[in-house]
N, C-alpha and C positions, 0 to 999 in steps of 0.2 A: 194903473198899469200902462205900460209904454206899448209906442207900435213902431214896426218896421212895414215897410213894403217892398213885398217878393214879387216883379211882372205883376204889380198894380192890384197884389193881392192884398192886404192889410192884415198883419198877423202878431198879436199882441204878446207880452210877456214880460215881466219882473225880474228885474235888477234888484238884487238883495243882498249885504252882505261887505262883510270885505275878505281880501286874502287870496290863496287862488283860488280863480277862475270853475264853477263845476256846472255843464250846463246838461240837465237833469230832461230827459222826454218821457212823457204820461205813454200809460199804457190805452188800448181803446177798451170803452167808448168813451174816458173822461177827461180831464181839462188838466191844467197843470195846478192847478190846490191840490191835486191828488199827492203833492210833494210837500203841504202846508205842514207838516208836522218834521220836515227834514230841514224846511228853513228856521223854522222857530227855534228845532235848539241847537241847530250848527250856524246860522249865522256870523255868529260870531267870529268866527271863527275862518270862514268860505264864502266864496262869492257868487249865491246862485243863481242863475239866468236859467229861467223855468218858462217856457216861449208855452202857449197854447196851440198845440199842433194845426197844422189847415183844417177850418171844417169843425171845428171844438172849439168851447169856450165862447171867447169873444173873438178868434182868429176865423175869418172869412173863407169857406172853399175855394178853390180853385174851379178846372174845367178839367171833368175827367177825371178817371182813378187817382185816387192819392196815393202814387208810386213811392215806396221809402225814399228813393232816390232825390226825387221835388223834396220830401221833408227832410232831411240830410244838408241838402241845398239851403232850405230855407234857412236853416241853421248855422248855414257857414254864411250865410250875408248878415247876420244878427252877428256872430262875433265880428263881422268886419265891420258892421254900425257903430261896432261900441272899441273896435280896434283893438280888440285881444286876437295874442297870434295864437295861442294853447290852451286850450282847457282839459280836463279831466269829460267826457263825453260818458255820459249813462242813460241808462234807459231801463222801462220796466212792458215786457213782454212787445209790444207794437212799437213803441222807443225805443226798445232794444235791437228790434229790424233797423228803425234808422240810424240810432247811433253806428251800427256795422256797415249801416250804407254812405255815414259821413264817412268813415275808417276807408272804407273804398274810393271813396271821390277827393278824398285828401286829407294819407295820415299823417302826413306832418303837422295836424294841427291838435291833433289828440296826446293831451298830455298823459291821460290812463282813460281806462277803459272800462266802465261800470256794466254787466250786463244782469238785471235780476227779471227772473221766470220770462224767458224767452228765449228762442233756437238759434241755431245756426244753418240749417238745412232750407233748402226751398219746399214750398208744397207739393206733393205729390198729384197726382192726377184729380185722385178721390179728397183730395184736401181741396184744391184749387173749384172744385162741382161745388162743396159743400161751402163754400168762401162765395160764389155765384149765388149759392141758393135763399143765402141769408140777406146777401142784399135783393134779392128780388122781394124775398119775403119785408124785410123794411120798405121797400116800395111802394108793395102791395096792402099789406097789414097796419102800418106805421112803427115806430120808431120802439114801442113798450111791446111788441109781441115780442121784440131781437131780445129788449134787454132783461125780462123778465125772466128768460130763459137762459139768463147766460149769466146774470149775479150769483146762484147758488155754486157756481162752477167758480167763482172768482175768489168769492167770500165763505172760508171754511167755519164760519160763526154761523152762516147761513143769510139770506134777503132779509131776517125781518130784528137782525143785531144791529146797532148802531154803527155801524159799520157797511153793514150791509144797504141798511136806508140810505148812508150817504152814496153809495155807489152807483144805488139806482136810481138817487136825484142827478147826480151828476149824467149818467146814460140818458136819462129821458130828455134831457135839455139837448139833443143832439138832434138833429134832423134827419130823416129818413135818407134826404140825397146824400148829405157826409158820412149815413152809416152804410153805405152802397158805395160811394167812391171809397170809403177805406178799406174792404172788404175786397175791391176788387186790384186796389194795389196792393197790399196785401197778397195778393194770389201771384200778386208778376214779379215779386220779390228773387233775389237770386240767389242762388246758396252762398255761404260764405265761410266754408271750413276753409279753404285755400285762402282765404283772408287772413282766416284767426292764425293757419298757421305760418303765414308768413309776419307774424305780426310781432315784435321784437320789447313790447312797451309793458309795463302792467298791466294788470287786470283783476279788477274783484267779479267771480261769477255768483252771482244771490239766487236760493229757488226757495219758496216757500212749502214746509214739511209735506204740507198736502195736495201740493199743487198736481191737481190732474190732467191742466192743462197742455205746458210744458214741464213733463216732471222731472225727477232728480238726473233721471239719465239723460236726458236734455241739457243738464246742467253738467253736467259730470263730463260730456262729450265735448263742452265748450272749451273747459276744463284744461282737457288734458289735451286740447289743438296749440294752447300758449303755456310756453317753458313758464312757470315761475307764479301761473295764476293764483288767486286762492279761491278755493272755494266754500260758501259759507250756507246751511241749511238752516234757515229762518223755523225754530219749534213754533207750532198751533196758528198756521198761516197757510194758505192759500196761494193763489194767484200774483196777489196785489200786498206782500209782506211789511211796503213802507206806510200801509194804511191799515192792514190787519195788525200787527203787530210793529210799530215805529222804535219805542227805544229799544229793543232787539237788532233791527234794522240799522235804526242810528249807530248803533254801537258798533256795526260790524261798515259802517260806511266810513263815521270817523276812524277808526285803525288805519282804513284804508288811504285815507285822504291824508293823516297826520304822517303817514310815512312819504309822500309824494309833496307835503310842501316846507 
C-alpha cells in the first residue's frame, strides 16, 4: 500500500489497475478493502485509487472532526501525487458525503460521479444530537458498543453472515477517537442539493434494496437533482451493496464506467 501526506498526516491507499482513473471512498466505520471485490474484477479494465479515509485503516487521524471537506481535500492531493487531472469520484454512504464535498471544492476534477446509499441533505438538528451521542458513547464505551449496534443496520444478511463478520472486523479495528471525530464531521457536513443540481456531468446513484439507512428515497432525491442520472436498486442488500452483494453491484458500476471511458 502507498502513502501520501495531507499537513503531516500519513494517509495510505492503492493504485490498482489501468485505464480511467476511478477513485472509490469507503463508507464508516471501514477501510478501503471494503472496495476489494470491485477491484478484483474491474481492474482490468479501470484504474482504482482506494485511499483509506483519515482515522481508518492504515491512514493516520488528523486533529479534530473529520470534516468531509479535510477528506475531499485529502483526495484532491492524492490525485495531484500521482497527477491525474480527472477521475470518475464515488463513494458509498460517508464517501458519498465526501465525494460531493470534492464536487464542491473542485468540480472540474470529477470526471462522473458515483454516489451508492448515501444523502444529499445536511443533518438536521435531531440527526446532528444523535451523530454527538455516538461519539461520546465510543469515547465512553469503546469502539464494539458503536459497531455492534450498527452492522445489523448495514448488513441485510444480518452480523453473524460472512459478510456481516467482515464488517465488523473491519469496525472494530477503528479507534474510539476516529469513530468520534467522524461522527462529528459528519454532523457539520453541508447540504448539497444546490450542488447536485447545478452539477452538469454524469452520475450513477446506487441504494441498496433494504437500505434503512439512507433509503430509496434518499436515493431517488439524488436522482432527480442531476438531468440524465441513473439510478440503480441493488436486490437483497443493505447499506453497503458493493460488499453485500458485489457482482450485482459490479454490474451496475461497470455500465457505468464502460460508457465514460
Amino acid at each position: 500500500m502507498l502513502t501520501v501526506a495531507v499537513d503531516g498526516v500519513a494517509l495510505h491507499f492503492r493504485d490498482v489497475g489501468q485505464g480511467l482513473p476511478v477513485l472509490l471512498m469507503h463508507a464508516f466505520p471501514l477501510d478501503g478493502s471494503a472496495f476489494d471485490r470491485q477491484v478484483a474484477a474491474l481492474s482490468g479494465r479501470y484504474r482504482f485509487l482506494v485511499p483509506d479515509l483519515r482515522g481508518f485503516g492504515q491512514s493516520r487521524p488528523g486533529e479534530g472532526p473529520t470534516e468531509m471537506r479535510k477528506l475531499a481535500q485529502d483526495a484532491l492531493a492524492l490525485l495531484d501525487a500521482l497527477n491525474i487531472d480527472t477521475a470518475v469520484v464515488g463513494g458509498v454512504s460517508m464517501g458519498g458525503y465526501a465525494a460531493l464535498a470534492l464536487l464542491r471544492e473542485d468540480p472540474g476534477r470529477v470526471r462522473g460521479l458515483v454516489l451508492s446509499d448515501t444523502q444529499c441533505t445536511a443533518d438536521d438538528a435531531a440527526g446532528k444530537d444523535k451523530r454527538e451521542a455516538t461519539a461520546q458513547q465510543a469515547l465512553k464505551e469503546g469502539t464494539a458498543s458503536v459497531v455492534q449496534g450498527l452492522v445489523p443496520k448495514l448488513v441485510h444478511a444480518g452480523p453473524d453472515s460472512p459478510v456481516g463478520r467482515e464488517v465488523t472486523k473491519l469496525g472494530l479495528s477503528v479507534s474510539p477517537e476516529s469513530i468520534a471525530a467522524a461522527q462529528r464531521g459528519m454532523a457539520l457536513r453541508l447540504d448539497s442539493k444546490d450542488l447536485l443540481a447545478r452539477y452538469a456531468g454524469p452520475a450513477l446513484v446506487v441504494v441498496g434494496e433494504h437500505d434503512t439507512v439512507t433509503p430509496l428515497a434518499k436515493a431517488k432525491q439524488m436522482a432527480d437533482l442531476v438531468q440524465g442520472a441513473r439510478l440503480e436498486v441493488i436486490p437483497g442488500a443493505a447499506h453497503l451493496p458493493n460488499q453485500e452483494q458485489p457482482e450485482a453491484f459490479n454490474s451496475v458500476l461497470d455500465s457505468f464506467l464502460a460508457s465514460l471511458a
